[in-house]
Structure formats: C-alpha cells, structure tokens
C-alpha positions as CSV (number, residue, x, y, z in Angstrom):
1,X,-4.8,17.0,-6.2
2,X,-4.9,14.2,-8.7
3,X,-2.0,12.2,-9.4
4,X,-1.5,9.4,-12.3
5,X,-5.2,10.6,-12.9
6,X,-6.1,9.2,-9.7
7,X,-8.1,11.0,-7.4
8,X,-6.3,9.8,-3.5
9,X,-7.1,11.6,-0.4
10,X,-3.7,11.9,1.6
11,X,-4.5,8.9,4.1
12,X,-3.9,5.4,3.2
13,X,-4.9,2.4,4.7
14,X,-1.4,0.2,5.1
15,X,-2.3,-3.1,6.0
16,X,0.8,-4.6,7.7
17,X,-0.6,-4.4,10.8
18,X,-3.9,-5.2,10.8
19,X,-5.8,-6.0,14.1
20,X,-4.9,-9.5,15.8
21,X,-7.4,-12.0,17.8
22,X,-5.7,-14.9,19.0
23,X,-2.9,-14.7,17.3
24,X,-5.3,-14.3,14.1
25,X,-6.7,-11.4,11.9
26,X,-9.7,-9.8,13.3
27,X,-11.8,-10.1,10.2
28,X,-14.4,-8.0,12.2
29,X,-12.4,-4.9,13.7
30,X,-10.9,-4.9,9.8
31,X,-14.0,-4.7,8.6
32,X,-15.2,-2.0,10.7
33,X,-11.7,0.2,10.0
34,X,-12.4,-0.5,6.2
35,X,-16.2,1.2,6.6
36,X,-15.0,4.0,8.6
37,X,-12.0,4.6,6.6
38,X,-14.3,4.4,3.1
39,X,-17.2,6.6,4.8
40,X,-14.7,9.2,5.3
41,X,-14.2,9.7,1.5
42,X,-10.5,7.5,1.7
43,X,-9.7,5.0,-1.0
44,X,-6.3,3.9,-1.2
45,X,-5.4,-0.1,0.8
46,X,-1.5,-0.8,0.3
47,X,-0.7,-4.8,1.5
48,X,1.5,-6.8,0.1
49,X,2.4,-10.7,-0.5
50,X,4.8,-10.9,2.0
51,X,2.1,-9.5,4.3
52,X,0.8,-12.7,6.3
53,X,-2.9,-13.1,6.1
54,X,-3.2,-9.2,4.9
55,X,-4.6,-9.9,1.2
56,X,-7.3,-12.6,2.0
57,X,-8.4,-10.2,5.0
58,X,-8.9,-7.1,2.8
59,X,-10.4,-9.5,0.4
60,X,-13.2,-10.5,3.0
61,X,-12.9,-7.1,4.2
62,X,-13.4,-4.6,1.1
63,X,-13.2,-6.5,-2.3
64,X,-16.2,-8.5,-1.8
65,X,-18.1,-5.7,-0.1
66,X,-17.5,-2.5,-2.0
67,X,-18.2,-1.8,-5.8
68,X,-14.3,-2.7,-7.2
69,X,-14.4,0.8,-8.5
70,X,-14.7,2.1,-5.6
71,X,-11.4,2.0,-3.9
72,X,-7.6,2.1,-5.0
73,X,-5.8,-1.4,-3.9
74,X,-2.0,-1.8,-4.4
75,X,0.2,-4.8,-3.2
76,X,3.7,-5.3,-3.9
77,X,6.3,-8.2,-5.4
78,X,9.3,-9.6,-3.1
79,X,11.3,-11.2,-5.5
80,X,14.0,-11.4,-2.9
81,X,11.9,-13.5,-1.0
82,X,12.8,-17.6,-1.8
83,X,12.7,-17.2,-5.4
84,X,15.0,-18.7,-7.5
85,X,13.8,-18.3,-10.9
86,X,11.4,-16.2,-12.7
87,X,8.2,-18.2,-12.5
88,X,8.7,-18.5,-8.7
89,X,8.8,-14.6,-8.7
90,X,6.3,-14.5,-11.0
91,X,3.9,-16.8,-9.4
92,X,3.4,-14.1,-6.1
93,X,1.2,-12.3,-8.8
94,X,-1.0,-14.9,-9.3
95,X,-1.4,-15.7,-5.6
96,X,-1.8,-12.0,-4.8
97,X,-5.0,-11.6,-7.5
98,X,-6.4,-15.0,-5.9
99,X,-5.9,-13.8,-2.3
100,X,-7.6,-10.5,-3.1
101,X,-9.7,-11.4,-5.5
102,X,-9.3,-7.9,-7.0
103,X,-9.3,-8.7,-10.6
104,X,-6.5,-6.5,-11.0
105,X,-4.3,-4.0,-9.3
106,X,-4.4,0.0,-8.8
107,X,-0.5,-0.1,-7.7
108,X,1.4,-2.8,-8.0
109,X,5.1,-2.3,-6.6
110,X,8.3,-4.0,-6.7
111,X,9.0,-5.0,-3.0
112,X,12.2,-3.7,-0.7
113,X,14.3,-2.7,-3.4
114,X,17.7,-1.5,-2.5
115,X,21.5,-2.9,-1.4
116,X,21.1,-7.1,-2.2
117,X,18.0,-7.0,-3.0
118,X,17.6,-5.3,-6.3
119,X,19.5,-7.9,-8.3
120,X,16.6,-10.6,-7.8
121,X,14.4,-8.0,-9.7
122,X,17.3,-7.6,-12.6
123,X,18.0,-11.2,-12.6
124,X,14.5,-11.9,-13.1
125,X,13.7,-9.3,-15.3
126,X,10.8,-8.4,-13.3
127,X,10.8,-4.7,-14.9
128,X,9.9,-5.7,-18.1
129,X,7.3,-8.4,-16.7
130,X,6.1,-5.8,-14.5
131,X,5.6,-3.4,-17.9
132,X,3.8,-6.2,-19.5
133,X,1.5,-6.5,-16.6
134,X,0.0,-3.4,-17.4
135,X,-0.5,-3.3,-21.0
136,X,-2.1,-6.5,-19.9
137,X,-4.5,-4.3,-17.9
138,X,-3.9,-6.4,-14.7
139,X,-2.1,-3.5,-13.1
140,X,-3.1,0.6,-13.6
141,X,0.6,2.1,-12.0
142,X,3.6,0.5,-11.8
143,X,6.3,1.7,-9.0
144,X,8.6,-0.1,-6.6
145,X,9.4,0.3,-2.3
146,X,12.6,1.0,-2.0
147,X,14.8,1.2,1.4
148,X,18.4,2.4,1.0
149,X,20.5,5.5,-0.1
150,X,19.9,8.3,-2.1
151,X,22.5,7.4,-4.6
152,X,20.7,3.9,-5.1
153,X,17.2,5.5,-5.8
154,X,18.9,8.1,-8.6
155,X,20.3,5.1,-9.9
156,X,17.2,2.9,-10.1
157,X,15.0,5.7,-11.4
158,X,17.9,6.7,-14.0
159,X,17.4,3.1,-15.2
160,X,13.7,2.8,-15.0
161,X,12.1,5.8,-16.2
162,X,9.2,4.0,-16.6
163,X,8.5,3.9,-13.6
164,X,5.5,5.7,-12.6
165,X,5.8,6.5,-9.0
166,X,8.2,5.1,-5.7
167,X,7.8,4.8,-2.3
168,X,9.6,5.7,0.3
169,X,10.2,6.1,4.3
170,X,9.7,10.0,5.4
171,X,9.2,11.2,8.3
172,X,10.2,13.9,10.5
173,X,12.6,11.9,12.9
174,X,13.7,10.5,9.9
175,X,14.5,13.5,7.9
176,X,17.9,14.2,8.6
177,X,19.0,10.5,9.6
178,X,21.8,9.5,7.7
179,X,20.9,5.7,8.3
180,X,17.4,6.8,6.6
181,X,18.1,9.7,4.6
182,X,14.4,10.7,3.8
183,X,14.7,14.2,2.8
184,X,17.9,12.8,0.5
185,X,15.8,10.1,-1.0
186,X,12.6,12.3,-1.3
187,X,14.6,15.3,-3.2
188,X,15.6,12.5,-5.8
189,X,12.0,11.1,-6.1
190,X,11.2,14.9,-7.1
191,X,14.1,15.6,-9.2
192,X,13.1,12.7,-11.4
193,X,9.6,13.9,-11.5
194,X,8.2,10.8,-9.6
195,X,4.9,11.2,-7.4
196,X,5.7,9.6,-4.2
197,X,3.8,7.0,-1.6
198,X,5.1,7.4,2.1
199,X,5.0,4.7,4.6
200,X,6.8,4.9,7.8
201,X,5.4,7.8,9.1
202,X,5.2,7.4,12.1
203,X,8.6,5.2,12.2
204,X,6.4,1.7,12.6
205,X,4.4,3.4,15.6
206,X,7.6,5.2,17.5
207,X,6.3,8.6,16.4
208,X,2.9,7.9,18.6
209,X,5.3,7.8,21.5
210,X,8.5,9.8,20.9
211,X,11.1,11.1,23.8
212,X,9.4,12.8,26.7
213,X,11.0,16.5,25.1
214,X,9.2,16.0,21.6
215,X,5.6,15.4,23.6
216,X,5.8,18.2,25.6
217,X,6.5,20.6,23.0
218,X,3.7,19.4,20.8
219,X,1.4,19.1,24.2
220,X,2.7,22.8,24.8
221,X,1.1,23.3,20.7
222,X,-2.0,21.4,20.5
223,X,-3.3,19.5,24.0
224,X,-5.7,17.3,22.3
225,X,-3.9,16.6,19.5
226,X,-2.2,13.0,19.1
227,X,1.5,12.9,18.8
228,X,0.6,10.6,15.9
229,X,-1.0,13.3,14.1
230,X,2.1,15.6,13.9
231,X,4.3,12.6,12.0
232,X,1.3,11.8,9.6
233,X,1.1,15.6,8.9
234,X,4.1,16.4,8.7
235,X,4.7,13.8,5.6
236,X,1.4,14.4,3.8
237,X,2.1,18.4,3.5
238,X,5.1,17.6,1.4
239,X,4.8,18.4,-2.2
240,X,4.5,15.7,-4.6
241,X,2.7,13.0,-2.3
242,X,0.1,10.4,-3.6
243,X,-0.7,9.4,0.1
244,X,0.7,9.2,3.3
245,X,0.5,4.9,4.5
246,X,-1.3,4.9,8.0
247,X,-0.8,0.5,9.2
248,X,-3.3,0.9,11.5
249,X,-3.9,-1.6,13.8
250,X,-8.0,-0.5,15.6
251,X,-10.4,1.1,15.9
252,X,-9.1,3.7,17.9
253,X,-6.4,4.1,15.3
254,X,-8.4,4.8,12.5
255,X,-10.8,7.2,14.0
256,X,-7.7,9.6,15.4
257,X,-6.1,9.5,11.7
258,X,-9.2,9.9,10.3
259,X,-10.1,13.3,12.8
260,X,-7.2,15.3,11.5
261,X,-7.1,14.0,8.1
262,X,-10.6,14.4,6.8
263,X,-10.1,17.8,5.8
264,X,-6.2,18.1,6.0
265,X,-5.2,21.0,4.1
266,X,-1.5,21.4,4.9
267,X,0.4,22.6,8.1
268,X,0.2,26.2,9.1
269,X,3.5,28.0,9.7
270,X,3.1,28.0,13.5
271,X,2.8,24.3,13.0
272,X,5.8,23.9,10.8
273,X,8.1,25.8,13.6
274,X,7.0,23.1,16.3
275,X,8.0,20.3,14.1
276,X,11.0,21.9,13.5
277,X,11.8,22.5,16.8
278,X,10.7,19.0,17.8
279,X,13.7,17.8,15.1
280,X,16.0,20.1,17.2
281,X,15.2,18.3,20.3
282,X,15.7,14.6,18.6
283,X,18.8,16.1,17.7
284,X,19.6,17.3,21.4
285,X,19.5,13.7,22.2
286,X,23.2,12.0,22.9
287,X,23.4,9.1,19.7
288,X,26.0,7.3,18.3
289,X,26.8,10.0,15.4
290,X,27.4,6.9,13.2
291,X,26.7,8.2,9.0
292,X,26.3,4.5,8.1
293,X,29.3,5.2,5.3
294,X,30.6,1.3,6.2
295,X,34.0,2.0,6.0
296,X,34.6,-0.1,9.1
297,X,32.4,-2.9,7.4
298,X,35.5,-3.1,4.8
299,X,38.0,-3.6,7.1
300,X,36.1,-5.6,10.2
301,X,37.9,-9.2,10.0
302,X,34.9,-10.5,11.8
303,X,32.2,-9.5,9.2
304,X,30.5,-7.2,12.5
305,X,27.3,-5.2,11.8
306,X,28.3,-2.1,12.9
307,X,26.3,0.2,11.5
308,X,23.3,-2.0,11.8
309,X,24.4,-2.1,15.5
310,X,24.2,1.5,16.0
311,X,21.0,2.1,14.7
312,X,19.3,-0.1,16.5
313,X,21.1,0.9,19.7
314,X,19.9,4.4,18.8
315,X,16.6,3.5,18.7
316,X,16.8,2.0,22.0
317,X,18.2,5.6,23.2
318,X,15.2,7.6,21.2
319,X,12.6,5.5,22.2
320,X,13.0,3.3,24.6
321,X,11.7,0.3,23.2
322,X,13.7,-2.6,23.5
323,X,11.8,-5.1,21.5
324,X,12.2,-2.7,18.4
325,X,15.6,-1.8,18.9
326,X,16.5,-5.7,19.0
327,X,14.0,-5.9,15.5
328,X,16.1,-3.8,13.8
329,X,19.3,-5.5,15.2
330,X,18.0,-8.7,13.3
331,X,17.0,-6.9,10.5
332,X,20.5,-4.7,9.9
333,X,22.7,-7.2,11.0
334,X,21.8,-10.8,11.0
335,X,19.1,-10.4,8.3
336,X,22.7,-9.0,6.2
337,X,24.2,-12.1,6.8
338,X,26.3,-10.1,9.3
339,X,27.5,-10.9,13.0
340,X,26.4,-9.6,16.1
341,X,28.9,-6.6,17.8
342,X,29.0,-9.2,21.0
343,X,31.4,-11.3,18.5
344,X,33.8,-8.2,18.3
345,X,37.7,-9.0,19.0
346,X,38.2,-5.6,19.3
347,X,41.4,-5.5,16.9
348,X,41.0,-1.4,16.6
349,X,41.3,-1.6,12.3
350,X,37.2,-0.1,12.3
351,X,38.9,3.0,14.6
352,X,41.5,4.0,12.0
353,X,39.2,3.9,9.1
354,X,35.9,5.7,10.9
355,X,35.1,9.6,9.6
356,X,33.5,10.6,12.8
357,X,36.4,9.2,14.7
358,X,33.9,7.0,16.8
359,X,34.7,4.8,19.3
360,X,33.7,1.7,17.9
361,X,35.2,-1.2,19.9
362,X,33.5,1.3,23.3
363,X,30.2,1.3,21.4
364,X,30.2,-2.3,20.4
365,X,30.5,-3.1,23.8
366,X,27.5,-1.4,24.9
367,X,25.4,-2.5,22.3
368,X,26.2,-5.7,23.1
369,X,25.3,-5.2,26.7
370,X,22.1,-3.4,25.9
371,X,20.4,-5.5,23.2
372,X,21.7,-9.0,24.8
C-alpha cells in the first residue's frame, strides 16, 4: 500500500547501527547489506545527523551507486543537540545533504522530540523552516521522531497539522509499557490521520533475545523462525505503517529480515495468539510496577531519577543485559540532568506521594546495587 504517494515495502533499512571494523564503519559489509536489501525490492534508508559516520557511509554505500530515484532516504534534525541559535540548527541540513550527497531528502524529520527537547524546535522555529524546506524541493515529507507520552504527541500533532507523518517506538514488549506507551502513542498517530514510521522494534536488539519463557513459546510456534522476526512482524501488520526500521548491523541480519519480509503479508490469527500470549508471559515477569507518573520526581529533595531508575532496572530483570540496562540509566537519569538512586537519603516523602504504593527507598537500593 502506498503512502504520501510513495510506494515502501514494510522493511527499512535503519542505519544506526551499521557494521563496525576497528572501531570504524565497514564500508564493505554496508555495501553488501545495501545490495541485498535493494535486490529484494526494499527502498527506504532512515540515518540521521546525529548518527556518527552513518550519512557519509550510505553515501559511499547507495547514493553514489544506485540511480537517486531509486531508493527513499530520510535523515532527521537534532536541534537539541549543541545548538544555540537557528543557523547552528539549521546548518545540520547542510551537512546532512553534503554527507549524503543526496541532493535532497525523501523524509526529513525533526529529531527526539518530546519532554525538553521540543522547545529547541519552537525556539528555533524549525517547523516553519522545515515547511519551507520543501516548497524548496529539498525535502518530499516532512515528519518528526518523537519519544514521550501520549498526551505530548496529541499535542504536537494538534499544533502541527502539517505534519505529514511521525515516528514512533512500537513494539510488542512495548505495547502496554507505561514508560513506553506504544499502543497509547500509536492510537493518537491514527486518530490524527498520521501514517506512521516504527523504529524500535525489536527494543534496540532485546527482542532477538527476550526471557527464556517468550522463546520457548515462539520455538513451540515456528522452530526455524528467528525471535527477531516475531517483533519486526508484529509492528509491520499494524494498520497505518509506512515501514517498520530494521538497524541492522550484518550480513546475517539482513538476510533473516529480508527471509520473512519479502513477501510479508500480515500475521495469521494463530500467529497473533502466540504474540499475545508471549505479552502475557512479559507480563508474568516480577517488575517494578512503576507508571512513570513522577509524582515522586516533585517531591524528591535530591532531584533522584526514579523513574528513569526503574526502567532501566527492569530491563536488567527482562533481559538480562547489564550494559543496556546501565544505557538507559544514563539516558533516563543523568542524560535528564537527574541523580543516580545510589545518592538517595531515603527521607520517605517519594512513599507518600506514589499511586502504586511502591517501595521506593527498597527499590532504590537495589538499583543501586545492581547497576553500580
């Protein structure tokens, strides 16, 4: 189905993650994704400016060896991102079209919006630039990323109805997660009529290995099948989807997604009910029931992170993976300019303020003790 009068297969290539040599791009895996991916009929590279090396690789690796109407390319704006005035916002377009040497852009998005970060893009006025850019011709569709709550996207789109499509992080771990709030956040995409772009998922790669009692009912369903393929699936039978963002990072990678997606024609029922009951069994699994409503933020006199805290110590819980679960630690917490639960001086006020009547100053502790 066409969107924006595009014609998009439901795979994207994201480019965040692109294969490493050395601490380098591997110009010549990249190139070798981007000739599988395009031989298979796909069309659609997502990268951004804030993505290190990404735009000069696809550059190298698709603009300057496919026909330029051949493919879809969209990168994305961070004017968040060490800019203090328009022109310094404004000058990550320039470098993005000299980096990729594109010419102009399919998709160009407003980066991150959401909590702080929106107000660069008001300040700056980067809506109306961004409107300008494409009666320019520079850029096709116009859109932003956005990564907060439900409330904030209605309100965004509410403001900008000229924006032609958003995207968003959806998947089925996700769907229910009130730190996430896909489904929440995908309901308002459709209310407002907006086509949507979904990255995340497979939740930055945890999906390819979730909790033991996810894999063995999809093992139990479909033996060969990668657990992979059930997130990517599961996001690219919603209604309403422009493509579903795959950051692949090999070979190996590319060729799975591209298996299952070739010829992807929706999830059958029986298919459906496994997902389900594999967001029954993520459910099963004993988390901090924190709603991320940051009541206790209000009242903490130490300025603690306690949502962000949770989160990440739920990751750890879900999937095991330390190193992510400290990520999103620096992300939620000290990337907010917050402080880390270790600094808690367990003064109780967070306790009398909390809806689900959690033990905070308990859970602080162990988070402290598991992330370190």
């Amino acid at each position: 189905m066409a969107y924006l009068g595009e014609e998009i297969k439901k795979l994207g290539f994201g480019l965040m993650r692109l294969p490493q040599k050395d601490g380098v791009i591997d110009l010549e895996e990249t190139k070798q994704m981007v000739d599988l991916f395009m031989a298979a009929g796909f069309t659609y590279f997502d990268t951004a400016w804030a993505y290190a090396g990404s735009e000069d690789a696809i550059r190298q690796a698709l603009v300057e060896r496919y026909p330029r109407n051949s493919f879809q390319l969209a990168t994305k704006n961070a004017a968040w991102i060490n800019c203090k005035t328009q022109e310094e916002a404004i000058a990550q377009f320039d470098t993005s079209l000299r980096q990729t040497g594109a010419g102009y852009f399919d998709f160009y998005l407003l980066h991150n919006l959401g909590e702080g970060r929106s107000k660069f893009f008001d300040e700056y006025d980067m809506w109306n630039w961004i409107i300008q850019k494409k009666a320019e011709g520079k850029v096709k569709h116009i859109g932003f990323s956005f990564h907060s709550t439900p409330e904030e996207l209605d309100a965004l789109l509410t403001a900008h109805p000229e924006m032609e499509f958003v995207q968003l992080q959806i998947n089925y771990a996700d769907w229910e997660n009130p730190a996430i709030q896909s489904r929440a956040c995908y309901e308002v995409a459709r209310k407002h009529h907006k086509p949507v772009i979904i990255m995340e998922p497979v939740k930055g790669g945890m999906l390819a290995n979730p909790p033991e009692s996810v894999k063995a009912l999809f093992d139990q369903a479909a033996p060969n099948a990668s657990y992979a393929s059930w997130a990517i699936r599961f996001a690219a039978d919603l209604e309403g989807v422009i493509t579903v963002l795959s950051g692949m990072s090999n070979v190996a990678q590319m060729t799975d997604n591209l298996s299952y997606m070739k010829d992807f024609h929706g999830l059958s029922a029986s298919d459906k009910q496994v997902i389900a009951q594999a967001q029954q069994e993520l459910k099963k699994i004993p988390l901090i029931p924190c709603t991320t409503c940051n009541y206790c933020a209000k009242v903490c006199p130490m300025q603690i992170g306690i949502s962000g805290s949770f989160t990440a110590k739920n990751y750890l819980t879900l999937y095991s993976d330390l190193a992510a679960a400290k990520h999103q630690e620096g992300w939620l917490v000290g990337g907010h300019g917050l402080k880390s639960a270790s600094e808690c001086i367990k003064c109780g006020k967070c306790e009398q303020v909390c809806p689900q009547h959690i033990s905070i100053r308990k859970e602080l502790e162990q988070v402290a003790k598991a992330l370190g």
